[in-house]
Every structure is written in structure tokens, then in C-alpha cells.
C-alpha positions in Angstrom: 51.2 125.4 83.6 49.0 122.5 81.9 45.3 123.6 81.0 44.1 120.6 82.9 43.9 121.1 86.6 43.4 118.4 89.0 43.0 117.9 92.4 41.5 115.2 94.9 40.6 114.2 98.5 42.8 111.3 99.8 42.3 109.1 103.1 41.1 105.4 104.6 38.2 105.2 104.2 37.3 107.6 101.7 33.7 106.3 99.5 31.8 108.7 102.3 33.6 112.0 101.8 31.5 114.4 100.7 34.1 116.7 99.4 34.1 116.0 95.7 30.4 117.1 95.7 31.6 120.7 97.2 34.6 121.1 95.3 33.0 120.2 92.1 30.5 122.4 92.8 32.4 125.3 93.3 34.1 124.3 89.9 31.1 124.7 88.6 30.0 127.8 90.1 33.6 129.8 89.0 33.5 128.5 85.7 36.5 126.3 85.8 35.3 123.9 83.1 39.3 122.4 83.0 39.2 120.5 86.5 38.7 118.1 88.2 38.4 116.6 91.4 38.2 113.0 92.6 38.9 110.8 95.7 41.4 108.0 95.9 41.6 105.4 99.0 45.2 105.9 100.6 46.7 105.5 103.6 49.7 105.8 105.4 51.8 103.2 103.6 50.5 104.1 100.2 50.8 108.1 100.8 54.5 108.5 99.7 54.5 107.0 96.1 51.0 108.8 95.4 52.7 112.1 96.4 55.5 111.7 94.3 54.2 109.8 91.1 51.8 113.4 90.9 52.3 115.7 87.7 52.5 119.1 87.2 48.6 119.0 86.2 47.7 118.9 90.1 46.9 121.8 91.8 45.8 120.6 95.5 44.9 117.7 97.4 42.9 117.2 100.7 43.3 114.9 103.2 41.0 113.0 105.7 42.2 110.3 108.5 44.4 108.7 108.8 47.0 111.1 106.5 46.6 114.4 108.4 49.6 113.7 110.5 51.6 111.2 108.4 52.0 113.4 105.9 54.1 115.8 107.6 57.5 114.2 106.6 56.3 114.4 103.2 55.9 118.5 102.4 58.4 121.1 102.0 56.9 123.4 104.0 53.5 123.6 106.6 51.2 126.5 107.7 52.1 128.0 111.6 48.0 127.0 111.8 48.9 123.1 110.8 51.8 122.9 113.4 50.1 124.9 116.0 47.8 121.7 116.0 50.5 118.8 113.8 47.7 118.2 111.5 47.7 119.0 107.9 44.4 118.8 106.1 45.3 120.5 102.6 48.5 120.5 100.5 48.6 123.3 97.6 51.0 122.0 94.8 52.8 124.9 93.4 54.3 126.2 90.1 58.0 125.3 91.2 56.9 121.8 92.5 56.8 122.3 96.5 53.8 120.4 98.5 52.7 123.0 101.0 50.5 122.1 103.7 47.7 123.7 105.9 45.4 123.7 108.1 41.5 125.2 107.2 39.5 123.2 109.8 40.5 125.8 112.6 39.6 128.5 110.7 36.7 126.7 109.1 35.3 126.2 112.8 36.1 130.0 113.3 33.8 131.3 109.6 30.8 128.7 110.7 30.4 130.1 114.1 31.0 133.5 112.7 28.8 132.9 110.2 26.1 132.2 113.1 27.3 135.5 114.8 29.0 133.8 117.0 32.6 135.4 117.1 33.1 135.6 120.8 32.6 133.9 123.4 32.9 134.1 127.2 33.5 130.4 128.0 33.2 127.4 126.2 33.3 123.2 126.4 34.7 120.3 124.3 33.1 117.2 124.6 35.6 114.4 123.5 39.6 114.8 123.2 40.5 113.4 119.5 42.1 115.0 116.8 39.4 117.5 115.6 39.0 117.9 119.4 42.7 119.8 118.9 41.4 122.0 116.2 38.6 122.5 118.2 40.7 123.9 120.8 42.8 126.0 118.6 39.3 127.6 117.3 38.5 128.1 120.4 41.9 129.9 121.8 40.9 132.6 118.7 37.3 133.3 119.8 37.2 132.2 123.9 38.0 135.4 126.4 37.3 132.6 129.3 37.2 129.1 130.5 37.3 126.3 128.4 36.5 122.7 129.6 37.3 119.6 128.1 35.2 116.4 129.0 37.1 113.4 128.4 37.0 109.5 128.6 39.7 108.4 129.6 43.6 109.3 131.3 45.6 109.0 128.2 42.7 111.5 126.2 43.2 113.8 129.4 46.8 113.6 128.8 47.0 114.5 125.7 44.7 117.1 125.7 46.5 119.1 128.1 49.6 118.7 126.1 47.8 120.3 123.2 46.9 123.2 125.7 50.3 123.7 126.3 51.2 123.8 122.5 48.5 126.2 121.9 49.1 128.1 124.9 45.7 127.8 126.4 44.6 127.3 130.1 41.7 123.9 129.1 40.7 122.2 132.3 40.0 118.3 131.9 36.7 117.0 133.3 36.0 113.5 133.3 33.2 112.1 130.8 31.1 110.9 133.6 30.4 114.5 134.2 29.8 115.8 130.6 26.2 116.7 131.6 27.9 120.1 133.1 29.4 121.2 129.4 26.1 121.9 128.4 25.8 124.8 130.2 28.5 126.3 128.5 27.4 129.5 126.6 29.1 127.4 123.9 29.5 123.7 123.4 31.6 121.8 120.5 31.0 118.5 120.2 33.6 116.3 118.8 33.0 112.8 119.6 31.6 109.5 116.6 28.2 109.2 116.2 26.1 108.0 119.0 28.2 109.4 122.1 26.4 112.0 123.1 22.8 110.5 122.4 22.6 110.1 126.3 23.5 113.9 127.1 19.9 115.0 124.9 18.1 114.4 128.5 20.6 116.7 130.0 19.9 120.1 127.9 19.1 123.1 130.1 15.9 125.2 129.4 17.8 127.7 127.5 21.2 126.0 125.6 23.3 128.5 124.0 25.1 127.6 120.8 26.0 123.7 119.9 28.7 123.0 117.3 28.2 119.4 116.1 30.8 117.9 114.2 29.1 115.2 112.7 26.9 115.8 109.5 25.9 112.4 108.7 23.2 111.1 110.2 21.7 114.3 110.8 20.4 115.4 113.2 21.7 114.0 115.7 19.6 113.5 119.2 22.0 116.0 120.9 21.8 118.6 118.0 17.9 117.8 117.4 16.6 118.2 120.9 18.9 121.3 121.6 17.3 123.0 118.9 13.6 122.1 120.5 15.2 123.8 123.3 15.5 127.3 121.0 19.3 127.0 120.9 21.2 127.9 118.1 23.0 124.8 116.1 25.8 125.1 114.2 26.8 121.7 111.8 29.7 119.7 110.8 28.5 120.2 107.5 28.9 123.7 107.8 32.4 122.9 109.3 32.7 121.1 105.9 31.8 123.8 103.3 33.7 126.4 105.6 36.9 124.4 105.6 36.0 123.6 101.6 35.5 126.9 100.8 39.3 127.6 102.0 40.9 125.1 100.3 39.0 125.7 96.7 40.4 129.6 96.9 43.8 127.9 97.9 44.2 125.7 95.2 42.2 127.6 92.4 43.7 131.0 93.4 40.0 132.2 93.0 38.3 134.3 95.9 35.5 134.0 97.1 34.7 130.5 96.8 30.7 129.9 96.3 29.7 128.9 99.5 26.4 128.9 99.2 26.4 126.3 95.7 29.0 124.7 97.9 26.7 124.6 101.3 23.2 123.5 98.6 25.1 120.7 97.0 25.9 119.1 100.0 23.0 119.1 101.3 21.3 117.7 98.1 24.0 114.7 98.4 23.1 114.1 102.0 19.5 114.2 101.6 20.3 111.3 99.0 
């Protein structure tokens, strides 16, 4: 096994990622002095030759839109967690050469609640129906003993939402978006949706909001997350998404548990904050 280790975050468009800064840190932090990790612009056309033109030096990659389902066809093998939800977010690169992918954003959304003490709940709401809308829902199906409801924007979202109930084995009822004002009154609420969408719901926060998980780390605060926390509820981030589903991917590659979290959770807030 070489000396030097490398490994890197991939996707299209990439300069923003702030995974680099975590992974490095944790480097830092476990006293690997021998690796490295970088980010390279690639996407879907591009994937297949950067897998296969890699060395024996890499140990890991992680992958960002629009590779976490093209990337499927490429691996020898993928984690029950990535197919429950056909998304691979992290391929391990092992000794005998296999590409082995899997899934830490659903149990990354599972650590940052618990981390929050949030490790049940008896209901909860989605707002928006993409792809980390899925993992949201798998996260959920591990933590939820009652009703979750999905609020959607359009037929084809509703669609496939309920599809990805029926993968995961999990009763989600589809509400349209018009009436996403109701999923605040969930005892828990993930939002999932770009920035901006859900400015118009701040007006809508009851006197006393459970917990928000916000995707979205950058900008930060946003007016959802911001007001809701003026409201006295608890917050939980998408960068603490990140450094959760970070923290699972450095111990994967490196083979070193625990990762730092907390260097890992400080240096990407000193990025952020610029």
C-alpha cells in the first residue's frame, strides 16, 4: 500500500464544496501528515475515465450532484443504505482494487438530530421531494414511530416520492406545496428545498416550533431557520448534515475511528464565515 494516500470530492459544480476544508481537517486532527484531499469538476460523461485512470495511492472519493446516481454502473459493489435510496455519496477504494460505494447522508441526518437529542420522533414533514428529500425520508423511516408528510410542488415530485415510499417501505402522504404552511406544525420538520423556497413559510411558524432540519448551510441563516429560532425552537443545520456525513466517510476511507468532529464542525464554520 503506497505511503501517499489520496482522496477527493468529485461533482458539477464543485469550487463551493466545503468538503476539503473538513476532510483536511480531520487529516490534520489524526495526524495523517501523508494525505491529501482535493476536488476535481466531473460529471457524468467525464466520471468513467477518472474512475478508472485512479492508482493504487487513492483511498476514497466523495461525490456531490450530479454523480450520486450515475455512478452506480461503475462500482463493484453498493451499501443496502445506498440502494435503499439509488444514491451513492462515497466510494472506499480498497487494497484488492474494488470501488465500493455508500451512502452516509442518511445516517448523517440520523447522528445530527441525535446529536440535538433528537432520536425519536412521533411525526414528522418534508418540505420539497428531490433527491436529498429521499435520504430525508430514509432518515426519517429509522427515527419516525408516526406520520410523515411530504409537501410537494408538483405531480411528477408527488410521483416519485411515493415511489420512494414504497422502496423504503414507508407509509409518506403527499401534500401539495400550496399547503406547506401545515408542515410546520410537525414536532419535526426537514427542509430540503434550494435557497429561497421557503422564505415565505417564516410568516407561518407557530408560537412554539419543534425541531427544524435545514439542509442548506450557505447563506446561513436562512429566514425559515432564523425566525424559527426567535420562536425558541431547536435548529439543526445542513452543515451539521455536512460534518456528520464527513465524519463517516473520513473513518471509512482512513480506517480511523472516531473522526474529529468537532475540528471538523470549527473549520467549517471558519470557511463559511469567510
Amino acid at each position: 500500500m503506497p505511503s501517499i494516500r489520496r482522496a477527493a470530492v468529485l461533482g458539477s459544480p464543485i469550487a463551493h464544496s466545503l468538503s476539503p476544508v473538513l476532510h483536511r481537517a480531520a487529516y490534520e486532527e489524526l495526524g495523517l501528515e501523508d494525505w491529501s484531499y482535493d476536488r476535481f469538476e466531473v460529471d457524468e460523461v467525464a466520471l468513467p475515465d477518472f474512475l478508472a485512470g485512479l492508482g493504487p495511492e487513492w483511498a476514497g472519493l466523495s461525490l456531490t450532484m450530479p454523480l450520486k446516481r450515475a455512478v452506480i454502473p461503475l462500482l463493484d459493489t453498493i451499501s443496502d443504505t445506498a440502494a435503499s435510496v439509488e444514491a451513492v455519496n462515497t466510494v472506499v477504494l480498497t487494497e484488492d482494487g474494488h470501488k465500493v460505494g455508500d451512502n452516509t447522508d442518511i445516517p448523517g441526518m440520523v447522528a445530527a438530530l441525535a446529536e440535538r437529542g433528537i432520536d425519536k420522533a412521533e411525526s414528522a414533514a418534508i418540505l420539497g421531494a428531490g433527491a436529498t428529500a429521499s435520504s430525508a425520508l430514509a432518515a426519517l423511516s429509522r427515527i419516525c414511530t408516526g406520520e410523515i408528510v411530504a409537501y410537494v410542488r408538483s405531480d411528477a415530485r408527488a410521483a416519485e416520492m411515493r415511489e420512494w415510499g414504497e422502496r423504503l417501505d414507508v407509509d409518506v402522504k403527499i401534500r401539495k406545496w400550496s399547503d406547506a404552511a401545515r408542515a410546520l406544525t410537525a414536532p419535526l420538520v426537514v427542509a430540503t428545498t434550494p435557497a429561497g423556497t421557503t422564505d415565505a413559510l417564516a410568516a407561518d411558524i407557530p408560537e412554539r416550533p419543534g425541531t427544524l432540519f435545514d439542509v442548506l448551510y450557505d447563506p446561513w441563516p436562512t429566514q425559515l431557520a432564523a425566525r424559527w429560532s426567535g420562536y425558541g425552537g431547536a435548529v439543526v443545520s445542513g452543515l451539521d448534515l455536512l460534518v456528520h456525513q464527513a465524519v463517516l466517510q473520513v473513518e471509512q476511507m482512513t480506517g480511523r475511528a472516531p473522526a474529529p468532529l468537532g475540528a471538523m464542525r470549527r473549520a467549517g464554520e471558519r470557511a463559511l464565515a469567510g
